[in-house]
C-alpha positions in Angstrom: -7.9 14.5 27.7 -7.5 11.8 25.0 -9.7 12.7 22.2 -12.2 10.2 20.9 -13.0 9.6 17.1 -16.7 11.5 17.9 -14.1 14.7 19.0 -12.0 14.1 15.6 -15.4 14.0 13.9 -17.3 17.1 14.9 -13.7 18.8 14.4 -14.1 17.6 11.0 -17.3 18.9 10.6 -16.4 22.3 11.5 -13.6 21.9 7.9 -16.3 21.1 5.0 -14.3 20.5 1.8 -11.9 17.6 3.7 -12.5 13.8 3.3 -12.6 11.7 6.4 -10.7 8.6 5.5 -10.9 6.2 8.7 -9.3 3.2 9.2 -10.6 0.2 11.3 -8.2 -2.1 12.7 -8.8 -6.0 12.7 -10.4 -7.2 15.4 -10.0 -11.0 16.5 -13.6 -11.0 17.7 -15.2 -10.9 14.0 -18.6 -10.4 16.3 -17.1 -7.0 17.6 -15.7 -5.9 14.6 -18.9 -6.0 12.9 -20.6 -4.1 15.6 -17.5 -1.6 15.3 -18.2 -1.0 11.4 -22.1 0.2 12.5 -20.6 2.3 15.5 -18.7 4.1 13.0 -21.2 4.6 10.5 -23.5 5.8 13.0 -21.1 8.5 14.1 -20.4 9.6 10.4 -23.9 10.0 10.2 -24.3 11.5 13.2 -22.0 14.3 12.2 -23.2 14.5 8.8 -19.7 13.2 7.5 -21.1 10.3 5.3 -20.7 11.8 1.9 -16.9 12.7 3.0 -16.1 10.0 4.5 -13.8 7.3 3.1 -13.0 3.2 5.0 -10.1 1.5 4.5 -9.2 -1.9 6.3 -7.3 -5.0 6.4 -10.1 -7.0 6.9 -12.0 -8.9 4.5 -15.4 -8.9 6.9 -15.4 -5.5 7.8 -14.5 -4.8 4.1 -17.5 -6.3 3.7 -19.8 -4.8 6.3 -18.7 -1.5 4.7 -19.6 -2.4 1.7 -23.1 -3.6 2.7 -23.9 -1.0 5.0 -22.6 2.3 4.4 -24.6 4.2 1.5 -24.8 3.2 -1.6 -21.2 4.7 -3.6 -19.0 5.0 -0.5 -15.5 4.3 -1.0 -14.1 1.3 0.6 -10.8 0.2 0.3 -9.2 -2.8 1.4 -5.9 -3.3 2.1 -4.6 -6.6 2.5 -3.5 -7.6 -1.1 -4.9 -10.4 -1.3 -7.6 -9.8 -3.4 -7.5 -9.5 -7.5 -8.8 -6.5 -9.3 -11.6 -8.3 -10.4 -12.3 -9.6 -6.7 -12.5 -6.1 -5.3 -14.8 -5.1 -8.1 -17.5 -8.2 -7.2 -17.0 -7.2 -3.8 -17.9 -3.9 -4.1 -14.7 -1.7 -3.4 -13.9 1.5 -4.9 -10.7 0.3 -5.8 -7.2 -1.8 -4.4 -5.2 0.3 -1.5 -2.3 -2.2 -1.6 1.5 -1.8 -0.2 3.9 -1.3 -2.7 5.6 -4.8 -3.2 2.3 -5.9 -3.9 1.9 -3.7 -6.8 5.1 -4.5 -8.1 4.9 -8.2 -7.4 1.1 -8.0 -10.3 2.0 -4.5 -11.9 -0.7 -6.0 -14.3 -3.4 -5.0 -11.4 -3.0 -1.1 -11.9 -4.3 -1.9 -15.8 -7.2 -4.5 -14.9 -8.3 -2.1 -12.4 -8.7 0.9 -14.4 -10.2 -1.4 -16.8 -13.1 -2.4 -14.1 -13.3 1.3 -13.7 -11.5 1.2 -10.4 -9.0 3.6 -8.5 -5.5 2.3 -7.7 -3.6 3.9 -3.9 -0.3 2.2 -3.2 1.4 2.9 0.0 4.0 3.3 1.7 6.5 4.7 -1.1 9.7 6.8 -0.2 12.0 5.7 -2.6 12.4 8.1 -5.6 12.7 5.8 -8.2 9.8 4.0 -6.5 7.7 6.8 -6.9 8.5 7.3 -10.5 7.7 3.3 -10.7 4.1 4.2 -9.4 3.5 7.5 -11.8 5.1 5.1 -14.7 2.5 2.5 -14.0 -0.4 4.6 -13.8 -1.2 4.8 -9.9 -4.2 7.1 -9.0 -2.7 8.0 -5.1 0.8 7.2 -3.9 1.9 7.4 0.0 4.8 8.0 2.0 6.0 8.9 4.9 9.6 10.4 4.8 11.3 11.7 7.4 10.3 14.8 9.8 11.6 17.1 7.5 10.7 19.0 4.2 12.4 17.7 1.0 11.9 18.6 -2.3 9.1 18.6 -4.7 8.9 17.3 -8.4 6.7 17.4 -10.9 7.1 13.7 -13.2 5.6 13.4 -16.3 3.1 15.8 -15.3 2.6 14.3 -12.1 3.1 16.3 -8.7 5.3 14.4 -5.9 6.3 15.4 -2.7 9.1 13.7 -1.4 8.6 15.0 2.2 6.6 17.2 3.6 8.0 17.1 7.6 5.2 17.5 10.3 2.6 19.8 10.3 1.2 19.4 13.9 3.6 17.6 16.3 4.1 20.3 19.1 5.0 17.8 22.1 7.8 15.0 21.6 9.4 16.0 18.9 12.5 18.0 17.9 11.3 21.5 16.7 14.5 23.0 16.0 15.8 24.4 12.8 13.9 22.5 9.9 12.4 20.0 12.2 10.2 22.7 13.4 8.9 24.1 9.6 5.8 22.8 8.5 5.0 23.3 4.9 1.1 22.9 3.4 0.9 22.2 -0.3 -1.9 23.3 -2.1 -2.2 22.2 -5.1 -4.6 22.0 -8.5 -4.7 19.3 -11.3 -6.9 18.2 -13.6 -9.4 15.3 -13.7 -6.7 12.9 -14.9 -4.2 14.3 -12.3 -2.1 16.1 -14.5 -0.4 19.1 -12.7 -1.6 22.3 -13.4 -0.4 24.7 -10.5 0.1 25.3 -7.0 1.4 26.6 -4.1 3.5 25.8 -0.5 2.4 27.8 2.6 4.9 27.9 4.7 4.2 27.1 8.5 6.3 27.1 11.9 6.1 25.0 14.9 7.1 26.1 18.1 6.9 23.8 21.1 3.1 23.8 22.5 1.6 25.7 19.5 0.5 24.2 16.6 1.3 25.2 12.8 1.5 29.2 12.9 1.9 31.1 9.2 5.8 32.1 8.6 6.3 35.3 7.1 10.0 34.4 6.2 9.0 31.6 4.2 11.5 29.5 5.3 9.7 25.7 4.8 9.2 27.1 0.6 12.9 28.3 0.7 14.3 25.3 2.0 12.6 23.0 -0.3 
C-alpha cells in the first residue's frame, strides 16, 4: 500500500501540537497546478489541519493561489529566490524560504525582511561554519540534511544546532547497524526570540521492520 497525502493527513490529525508543512511540486500544466493548490486545501480542511498547516513551493502561481485561497494568515513560503524581501511581502508570504547561496549571495535580505516583519528559513545547510554564517546573520530556521548518523549538538550564541540527527524512521533500505540504526529526538525549549533555554535528546533504536523504539541504554545521547 502506498500511502496517499489524505493517509499522511488523518495520521497527522491523530498528533495535535505538529505543523503540517507541505510542499507542492511545479507542475508544467499551470491549469493543474492550480486545481492541485484547492485539492490540497480541501483536504487540510477536511482533516481539520488548516490552522497547522504550513505551504511551501517553487512556484510563483501556486505561491500565489496559496496566498489567495488558503485563510487568511497562513504561512506560505516560496522558494525559488527570486523574489526580493519586499516582493514576498506585496505578495503576501509569511516570509523567504531560500537556499543558502542565495542568502549569502543578498545577506542584506535577512535585515529587510525582518524589517517588513517577515520570517527568514534557509535550507540546505551542513557546513559548520555555514550554520554559524546563518545564526550570525540573524536566520529565523536553518535546514540540513547530514548524513544517516547522529553528530553533535552546539549551542552558538545562544542558538541550538544540530549537526545531524541520523534517521528516525527508515526501517527498510537502509543500514541499521551500529549508529546507523540509533535514532535520536531532540526536544527542545527556547524563548520567543529563539534563544536556547533547555532541552533534551530521547534516545531511539531502529531495528529492521520496526520503527523508532525507546533505548534504555541511551546509546544515540551517548554517542553524540
Amino acid at each position: 500500500h502506498m500511502p496517499l497525502l489524505d493517509d499522511y493527513l488523518k495520521a497527522f490529525a491523530e498528533r495535535p501540537g505538529i505543523k503540517v508543512v507541505c510542499e507542492l511540486k511545479v507542475h508544467t500544466d499551470k491549469r493543474r497546478e492550480a486545481k492541485a493548490v484547492k485539492k490540497v486545501l480541501k483536504l487540510m480542511k477536511r482533516h481539520k489541519l488548516t490552522d497547522r498547516a504550513v505551504y511551501i513551493t517553487f512556484s510563483p502561481e501556486a505561491t500565489r493561489e496559496f496566498v489567495k485561497h488558503a485563510p487568511k494568515g497562513t504561512e506560505v513560503y516560496y522558494l525559488n529566490g527570486n523574489w526580493t524581501p519586499q516582493q514576498l511581502k506585496d505578495e503576501g508570504c509569511a516570509g523567504a524560504d531560500y537556499n543558502l547561496k542565495v542568502m549569502q549571495k543578498h545577506p542584506e535580505w535577512i535585515e529587510q525582511c525582518h524589517n517588513l516583519g517577515l520570517k527568514v528559513n534557509i535550507w540546505t545547510v551542513n557546513r559548520r561554519d555555514d550554520l554559524q554564517w546563518c545564526i550570525d546573520h540573524g536566520a529565523d530556521v536553518v535546514y540540513g540534511h547530514g548524513p544517516h548518523v547522529a553528530r553533535a549538538i552546539e549551542v552558538y550564541k545562544g542558538r541550538f544546532i544540530g549537526y545531524s540527527l541520523g534517521n528516525f524512521c527508515t526501517p527498510y533500505n537502509v543500514s541499521l547497524t551500529g549508529i546507523s540504526g540509533y535514532a535520536p529526538l531532540v526536544e527542545i525549549q527556547t524563548d520567543r526570540k529563539g534563544r536556547f533555554l533547555g532541552g533534551q535528546i530521547h534516545s531511539m533504536a531502529q531495528e529492521r521492520g520496526q520503527g523508532p523504539r525507546l533505548d534504555k541504554a541511551h546509546r544515540a545521547a551517548q554517542e553524540i
